[in-house]
N, C-alpha and C positions, 0 to 999 in steps of 0.2 A: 804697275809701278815703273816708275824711270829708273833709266837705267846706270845715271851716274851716279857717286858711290854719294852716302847718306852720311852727314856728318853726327858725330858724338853729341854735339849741343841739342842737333833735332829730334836723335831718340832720347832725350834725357826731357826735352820740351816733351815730347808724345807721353810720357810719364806724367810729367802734371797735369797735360792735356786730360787722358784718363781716370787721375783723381779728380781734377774738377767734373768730368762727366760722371762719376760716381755719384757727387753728392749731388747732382743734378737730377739723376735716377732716384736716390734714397726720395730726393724733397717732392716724386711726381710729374715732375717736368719733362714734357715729353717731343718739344722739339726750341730748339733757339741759334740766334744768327753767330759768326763769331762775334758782330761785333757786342753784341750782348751776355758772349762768353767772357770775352776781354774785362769788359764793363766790372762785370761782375768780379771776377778772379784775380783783378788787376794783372792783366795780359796785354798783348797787341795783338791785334784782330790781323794784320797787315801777315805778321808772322803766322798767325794759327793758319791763313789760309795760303801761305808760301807753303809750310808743315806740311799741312796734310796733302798739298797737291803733285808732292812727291812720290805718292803712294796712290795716288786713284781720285775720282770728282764724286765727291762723297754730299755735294749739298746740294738743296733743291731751291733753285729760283724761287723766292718771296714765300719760301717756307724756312728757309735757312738749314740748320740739321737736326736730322732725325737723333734724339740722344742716345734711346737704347742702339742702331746702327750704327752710331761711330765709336759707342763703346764699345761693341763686337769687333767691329776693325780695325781697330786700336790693340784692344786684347790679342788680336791674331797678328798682327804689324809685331809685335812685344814678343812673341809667342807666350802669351801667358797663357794661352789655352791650353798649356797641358802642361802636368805636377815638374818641378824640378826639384830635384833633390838635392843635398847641399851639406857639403862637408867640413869640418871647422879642422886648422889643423894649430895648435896651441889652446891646451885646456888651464888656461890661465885666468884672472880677471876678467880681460877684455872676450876672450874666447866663451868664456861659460855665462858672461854677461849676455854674448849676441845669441848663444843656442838657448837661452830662455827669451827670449827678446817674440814678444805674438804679433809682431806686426807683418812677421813674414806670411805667415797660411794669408793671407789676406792678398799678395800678388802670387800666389801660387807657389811658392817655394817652401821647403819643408825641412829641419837641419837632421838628418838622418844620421849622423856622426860626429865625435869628437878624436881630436889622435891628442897622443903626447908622449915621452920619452921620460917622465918621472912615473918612477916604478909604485909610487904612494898614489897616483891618479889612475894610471892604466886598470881598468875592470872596473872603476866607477863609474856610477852612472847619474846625471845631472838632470836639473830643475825637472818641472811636470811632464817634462816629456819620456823623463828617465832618460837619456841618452847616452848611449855607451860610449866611453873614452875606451878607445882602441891604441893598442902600440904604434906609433907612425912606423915602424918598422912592415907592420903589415896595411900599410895606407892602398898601393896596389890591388891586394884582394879585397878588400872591403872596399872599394871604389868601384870593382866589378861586380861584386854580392848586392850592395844599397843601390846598385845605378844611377851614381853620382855622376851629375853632367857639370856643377859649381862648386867649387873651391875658395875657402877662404883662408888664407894664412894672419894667423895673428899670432907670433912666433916674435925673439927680437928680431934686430937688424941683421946683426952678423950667420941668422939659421934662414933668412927668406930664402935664399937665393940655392940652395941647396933645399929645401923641403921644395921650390919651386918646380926642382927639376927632378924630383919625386913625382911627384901630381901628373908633372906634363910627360915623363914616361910610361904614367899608366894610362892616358890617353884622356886628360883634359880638357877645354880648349878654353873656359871662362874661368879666370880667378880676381876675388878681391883680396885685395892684398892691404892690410892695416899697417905692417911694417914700416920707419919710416926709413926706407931706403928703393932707391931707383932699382927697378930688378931687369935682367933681359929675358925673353922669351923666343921662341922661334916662331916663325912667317905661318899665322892659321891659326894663331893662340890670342886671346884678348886679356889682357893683364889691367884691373882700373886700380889704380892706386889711393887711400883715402889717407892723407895726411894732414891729423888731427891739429899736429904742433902748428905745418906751415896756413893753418886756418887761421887758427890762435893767435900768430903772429901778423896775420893780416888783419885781424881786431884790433890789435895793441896799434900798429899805424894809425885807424881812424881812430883809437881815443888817442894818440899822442899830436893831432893834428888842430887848432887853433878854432874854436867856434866861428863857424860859415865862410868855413877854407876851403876849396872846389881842388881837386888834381886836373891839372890842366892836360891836353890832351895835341899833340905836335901838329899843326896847321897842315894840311893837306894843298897841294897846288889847285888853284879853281880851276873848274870844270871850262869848258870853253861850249860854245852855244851849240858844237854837235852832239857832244857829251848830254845836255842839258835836255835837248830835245829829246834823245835817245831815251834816258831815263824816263821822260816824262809819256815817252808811248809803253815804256814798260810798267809806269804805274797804270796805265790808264789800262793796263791788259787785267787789271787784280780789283773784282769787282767783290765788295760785299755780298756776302750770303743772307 
């Protein structure tokens, strides 16, 4: 693997990457080029093999890739090779929606807990999994009992940032955080935030925008002919598989 740092987009791509190797495995398919990955999955081949060449040369000249092998290294890239456990902390709608939610056993993750602070939830226990809502008061021990290494807060706005720093004293370092508010964290903690509204809102723009309206995007100064050339040995370095 190289050794500089790995952006947010290209693990989030390696995720799709992986489902589409999925159904690639399910359908039999036992080796194909990117550019035939792209094709298919409507992707860019250009990208799958910038992607994955980040992490190792995983394909084979005028065989293209092995599928079950870049599924395994993908899985292990992800670490989905081994159970994470995952703790919900708001036994509310949205909370008790996502701990019955089965899409998670499927990358390896398992919702081992629920917390919450209303004394009419605490000791119940939710959908097919039965899942104990716990007092957040004892989020701590039960993070060390379940061996929860993921946190999810779905709590409102004004309790994230306090339940956050719950979590990340009992030793933390991944939360998702549904709240819609900006939270801080300290340096070794990863915090992704899913805000549902600011989605919603970015929907309502394209339907408030004119049939066959393009956002336009600010002119960039032209490349000048060493620019041009440099580029063009850089593409020429990125060969289909």
């Amino acid at each position: 693997m190289k050794s500089e740092k790995i952006s947010e987009l290209t693990t989030s791509r390696l995720s799709v990457y992986l489902r589409c190797l999925n159904a690639l495995h399910a359908a039999g398919i036992k080796t194909i080029s990117s550019q035939a990955l792209a094709e298919q999955f409507n992707l860019n081949s250009a990208q799958i093999r910038k992607d994955l060449g980040y992490f190792g040369e995983f394909g084979v000249r005028g065989v293209g890739y092995y599928v079950d092998d870049l599924r395994e290294h993908i899985t292990k890239i992800l670490g989905l090779d081994r159970p994470h456990h995952v703790g919900i902390v708001g036994a509310g709608r949205l909370g008790t929606a996502l701990a019955n939610y089965n899409g998670f056993d499927k990358s390896n993750f398992t919702v081992v807990a629920l917390f919450d602070n209303d004394r009419q939830k605490i000791g119940r226990r939710i959908g097919d999994g039965k899942i104990l809502v716990h007092d957040v008061d004892h989020v701590a021990k039960v993070i060390h009992e379940e061996a929860i290494d993921v946190m999810v807060i779905a709590v409102p706005a004004k309790a994230a940032q306090r339940v956050l720093n719950q979590v990340l004293s009992a030793g933390i370092k991944a939360v998702l955080n549904f709240a819609p508010v900006s939270l801080t964290a300290r340096r070794g903690v990863k915090v992704k935030t899913v805000d549902l509204t600011t989605s919603l809102e970015s929907l309502s723009y394209f339907l408030a925008q004119p049939p066959n309206s393009t956002v336009t995007k600010p002119r960039g100064r032209p490349r000048n002919t060493e620019e041009n050339f440099t580029q063009s040995r850089k593409d020429a370095k990125t060969h289909d598989l």
